[in-house]
C-alpha positions in Angstrom: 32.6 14.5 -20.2 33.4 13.4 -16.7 33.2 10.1 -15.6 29.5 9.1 -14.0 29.1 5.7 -11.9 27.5 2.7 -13.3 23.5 3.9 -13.1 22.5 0.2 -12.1 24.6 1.2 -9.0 22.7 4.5 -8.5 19.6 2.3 -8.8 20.8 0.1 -6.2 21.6 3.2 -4.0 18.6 4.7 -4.3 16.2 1.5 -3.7 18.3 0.9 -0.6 17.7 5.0 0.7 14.1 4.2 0.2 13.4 0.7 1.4 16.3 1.0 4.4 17.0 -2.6 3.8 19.4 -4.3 1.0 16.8 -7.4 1.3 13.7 -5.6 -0.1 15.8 -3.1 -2.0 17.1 -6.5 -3.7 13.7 -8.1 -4.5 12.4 -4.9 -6.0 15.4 -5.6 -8.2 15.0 -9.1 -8.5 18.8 -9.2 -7.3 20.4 -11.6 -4.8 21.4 -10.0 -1.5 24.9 -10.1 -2.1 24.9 -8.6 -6.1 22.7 -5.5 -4.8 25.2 -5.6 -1.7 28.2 -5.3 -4.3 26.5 -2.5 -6.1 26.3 -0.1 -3.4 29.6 -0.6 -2.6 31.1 0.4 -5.5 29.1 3.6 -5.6 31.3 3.8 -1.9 34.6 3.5 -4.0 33.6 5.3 -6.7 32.8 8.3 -4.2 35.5 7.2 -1.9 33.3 7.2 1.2 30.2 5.3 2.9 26.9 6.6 2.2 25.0 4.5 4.6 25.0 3.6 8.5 25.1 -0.1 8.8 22.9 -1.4 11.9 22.1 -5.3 11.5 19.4 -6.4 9.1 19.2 -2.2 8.4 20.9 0.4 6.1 20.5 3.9 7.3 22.1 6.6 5.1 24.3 9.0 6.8 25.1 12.8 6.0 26.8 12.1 2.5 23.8 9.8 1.9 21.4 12.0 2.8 23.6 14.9 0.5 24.0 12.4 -2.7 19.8 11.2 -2.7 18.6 14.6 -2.1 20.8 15.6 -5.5 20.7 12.9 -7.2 16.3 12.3 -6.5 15.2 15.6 -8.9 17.6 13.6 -11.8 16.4 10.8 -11.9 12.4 12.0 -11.8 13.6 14.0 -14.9 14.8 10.9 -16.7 11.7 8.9 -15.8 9.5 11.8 -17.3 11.5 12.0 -19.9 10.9 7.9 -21.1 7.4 8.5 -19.6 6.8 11.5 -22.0 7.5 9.7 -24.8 5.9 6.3 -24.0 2.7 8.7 -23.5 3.2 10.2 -26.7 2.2 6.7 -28.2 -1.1 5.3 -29.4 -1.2 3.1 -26.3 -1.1 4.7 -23.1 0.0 2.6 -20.3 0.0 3.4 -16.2 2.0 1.1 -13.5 -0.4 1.3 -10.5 0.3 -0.2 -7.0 -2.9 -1.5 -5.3 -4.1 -3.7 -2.7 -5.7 -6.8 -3.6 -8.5 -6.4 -2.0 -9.2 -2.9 -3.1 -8.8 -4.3 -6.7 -11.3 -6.7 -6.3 -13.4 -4.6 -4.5 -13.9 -1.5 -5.5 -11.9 -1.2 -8.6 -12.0 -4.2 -10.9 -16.0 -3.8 -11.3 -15.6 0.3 -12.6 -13.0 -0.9 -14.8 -15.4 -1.5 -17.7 -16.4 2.5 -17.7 -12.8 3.1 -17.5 -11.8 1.0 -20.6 -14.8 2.4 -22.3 -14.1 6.2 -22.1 -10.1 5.5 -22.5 -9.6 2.4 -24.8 -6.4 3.6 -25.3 -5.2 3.4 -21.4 -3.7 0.5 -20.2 -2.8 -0.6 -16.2 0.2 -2.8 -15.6 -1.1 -3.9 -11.7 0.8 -4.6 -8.8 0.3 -5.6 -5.3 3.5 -6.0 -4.4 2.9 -3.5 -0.9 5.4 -0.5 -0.2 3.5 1.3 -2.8 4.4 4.7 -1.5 8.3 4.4 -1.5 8.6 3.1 -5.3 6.9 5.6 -6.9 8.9 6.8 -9.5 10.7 3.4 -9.3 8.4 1.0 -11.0 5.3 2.8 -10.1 3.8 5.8 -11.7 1.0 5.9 -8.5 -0.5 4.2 -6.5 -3.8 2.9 -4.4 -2.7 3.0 -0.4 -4.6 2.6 2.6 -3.2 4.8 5.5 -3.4 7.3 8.4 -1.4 10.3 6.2 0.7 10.7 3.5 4.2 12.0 2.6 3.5 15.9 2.6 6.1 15.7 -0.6 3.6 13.4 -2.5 0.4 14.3 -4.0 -2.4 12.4 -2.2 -6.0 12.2 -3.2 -8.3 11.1 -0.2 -10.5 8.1 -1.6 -13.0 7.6 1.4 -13.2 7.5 5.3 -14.8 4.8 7.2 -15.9 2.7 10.1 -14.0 -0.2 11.9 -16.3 -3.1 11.8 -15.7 -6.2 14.1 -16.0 -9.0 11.2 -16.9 -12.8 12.3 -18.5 -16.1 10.9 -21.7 -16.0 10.8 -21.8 -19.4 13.0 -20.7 -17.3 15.6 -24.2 -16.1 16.4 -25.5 -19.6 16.4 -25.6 -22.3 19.0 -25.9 -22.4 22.9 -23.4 -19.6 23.3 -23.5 -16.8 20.8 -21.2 -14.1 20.9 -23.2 -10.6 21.4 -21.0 -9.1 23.6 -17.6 -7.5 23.1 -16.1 -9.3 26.5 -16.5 -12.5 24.7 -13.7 -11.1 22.1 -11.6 -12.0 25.2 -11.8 -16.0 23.9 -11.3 -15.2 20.2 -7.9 -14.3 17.7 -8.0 -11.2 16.2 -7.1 -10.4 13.0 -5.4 -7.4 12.2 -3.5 -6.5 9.1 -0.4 -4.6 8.7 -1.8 -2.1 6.8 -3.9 -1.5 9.0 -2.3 -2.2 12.5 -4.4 0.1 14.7 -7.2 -1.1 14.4 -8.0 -3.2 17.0 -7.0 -0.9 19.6 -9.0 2.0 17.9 -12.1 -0.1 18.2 -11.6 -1.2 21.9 -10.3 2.1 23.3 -13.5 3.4 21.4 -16.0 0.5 22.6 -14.5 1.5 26.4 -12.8 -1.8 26.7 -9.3 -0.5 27.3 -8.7 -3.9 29.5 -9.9 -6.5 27.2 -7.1 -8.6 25.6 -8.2 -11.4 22.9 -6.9 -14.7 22.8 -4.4 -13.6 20.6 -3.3 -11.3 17.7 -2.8 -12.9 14.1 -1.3 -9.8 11.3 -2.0 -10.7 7.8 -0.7 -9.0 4.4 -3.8 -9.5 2.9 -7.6 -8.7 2.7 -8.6 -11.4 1.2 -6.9 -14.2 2.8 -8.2 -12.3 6.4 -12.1 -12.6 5.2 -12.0 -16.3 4.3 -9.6 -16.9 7.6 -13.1 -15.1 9.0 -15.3 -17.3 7.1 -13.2 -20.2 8.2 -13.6 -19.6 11.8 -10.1 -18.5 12.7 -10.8 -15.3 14.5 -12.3 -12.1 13.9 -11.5 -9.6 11.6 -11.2 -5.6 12.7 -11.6 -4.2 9.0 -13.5 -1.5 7.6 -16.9 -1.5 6.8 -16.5 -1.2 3.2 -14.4 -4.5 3.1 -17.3 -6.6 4.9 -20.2 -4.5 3.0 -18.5 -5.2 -0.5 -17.3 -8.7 0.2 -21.1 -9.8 -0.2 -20.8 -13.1 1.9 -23.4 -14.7 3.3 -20.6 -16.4 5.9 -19.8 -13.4 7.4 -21.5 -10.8 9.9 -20.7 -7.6 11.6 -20.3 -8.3 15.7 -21.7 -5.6 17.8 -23.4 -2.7 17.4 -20.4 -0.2 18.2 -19.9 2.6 15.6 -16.2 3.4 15.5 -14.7 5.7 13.1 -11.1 4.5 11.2 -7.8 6.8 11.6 -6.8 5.2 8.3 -8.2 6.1 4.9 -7.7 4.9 0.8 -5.7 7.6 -1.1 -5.0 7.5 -4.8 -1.0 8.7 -4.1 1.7 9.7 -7.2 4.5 12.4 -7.3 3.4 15.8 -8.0 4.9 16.0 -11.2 3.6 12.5 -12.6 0.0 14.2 -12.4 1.3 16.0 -15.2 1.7 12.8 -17.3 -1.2 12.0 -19.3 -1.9 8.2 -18.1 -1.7 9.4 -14.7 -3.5 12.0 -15.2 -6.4 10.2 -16.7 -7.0 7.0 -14.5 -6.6 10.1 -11.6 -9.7 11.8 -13.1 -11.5 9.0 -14.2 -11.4 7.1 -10.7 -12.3 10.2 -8.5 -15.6 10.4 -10.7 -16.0 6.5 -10.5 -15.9 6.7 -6.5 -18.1 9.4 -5.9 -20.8 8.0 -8.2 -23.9 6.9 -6.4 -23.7 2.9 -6.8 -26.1 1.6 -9.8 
């Protein structure tokens, strides 16, 4: 049998490819820098030449890179299925799903109870770790995302399409000067998130305010922490409507009158062939039905 290289090495290789950075690639590992740094490099010696471009912070592959994860990709999806098939062969079936917090705590976490109650058997191992497109397959059987498209090679489920709402503290309506027009964003911080990063200049290109610049633009990784920022005072949130409607806080309000229709949609997201596996296929089915479901 000939000689393979160490497969913590290919794992290393491949996290690198999809992340295009040895410092995310390592925390997905939960490897220092250097160790993951050491891996890839003896895949190089193994193979006797670099697979990657090496720009700064970033890792690009090159042509033999590009050759080895193209090969090397259908494998290890084979391998995965393989332990996947016979984990899902078990009494207890278990799905690794990527979500957003706030979508959890929103929209999923109250259906779960119809979900546990027509699959006991189904278990989710949750994580909001972000990047939930480029680990699939690697620590994540699908995923929730929240995004303009998706990878044509993935299979994507559309979850909804909505509104950008202009999200604020309800004190901002109170007092001598209340804010009711969109010229007075010009003295507020907006709140954007990554995620989400158009947002803001969707709604103002849309509102005809293509000169208005706020105070300032603060990004945030999360949802949650952007509503109570909101609630707090600190600046006003461009979200979707669904994220003020379901919040249900008496703090916050929707500024302006000024429908504006999102770019960026939810999409339940997995490789084509995990729809195949049972647990995916299941939680797929169940949350499809659960969304479009009139609200009790």
């Amino acid at each position: 049998m000939r000689r393979l290289p160490p497969l913590t090495a290919i794992e290393a290789f491949v996290q690198v490819a999809r992340l295009g950075s040895v410092k995310a690639a390592a925390v997905e590992l939960s490897l220092s820098a250097p160790a993951l740094s050491r891996r890839i490099q003896a895949l190089e010696r193994f193979i006797g030449r670099p697979l990657f471009d090496r720009r700064h912070q970033a890792m690009h592959l090159n042509g033999d890179g590009e050759t080895l994860i193209a090969q090397i990709a259908p494998a290890l999806d084979l391998m995965a299925d393989a332990v996947e098939s016979l984990i899902s062969g078990a009494e207890m079936l278990r799905l690794r799903l990527g979500v957003l917090p706030l979508f959890a705590s929103q929209r999923l976490f109250p259906k779960l109870a119809g979900l546990r109650a027509l699959h006991p058997e189904l278990h989710l191992d949750i994580d909001t770790a972000g990047h939930g497109m480029t680990r699939l397959g690697e620590g994540l059987d699908a995923a929730i995302v929240l995004a303009r498209e998706i990878d044509p090679a993935l299979y994507a489920r559309r979850l909804d399409r909505n509104r950008i709402y202009v999200i604020g503290s309800r004190k901002l309506l109170e007092g001598d000067h209340p804010i009711t027009d969109p010229a007075q964003l010009a003295g507020l911080t907006a709140l954007v998130h990554r995620d989400i990063p158009d947002t803001f200049t969707t709604w103002r290109k849309a509102a005809g305010l293509d000169d208005l610049e706020p105070l300032a633009i603060d990004h945030f990784d999360s949802g949650v922490l952007m509503l109570e920022a909101v609630a707090q005072g600190f600046g006003v949130a461009f979200m979707h409507a669904n994220h003020f409607e379901d919040a249900h806080d008496p703090r916050l309000v929707q500024l302006f009158d000024v429908v504006v229709e999102s770019p960026y949609s939810y999409w339940f997201v997995c490789r084509p062939r995990a729809l195949q596996l049972r647990p995916v296929k299941l939680f797929h089915d169940w949350l499809v039905g659960a969304l479009e479901a009139p609200a009790s």
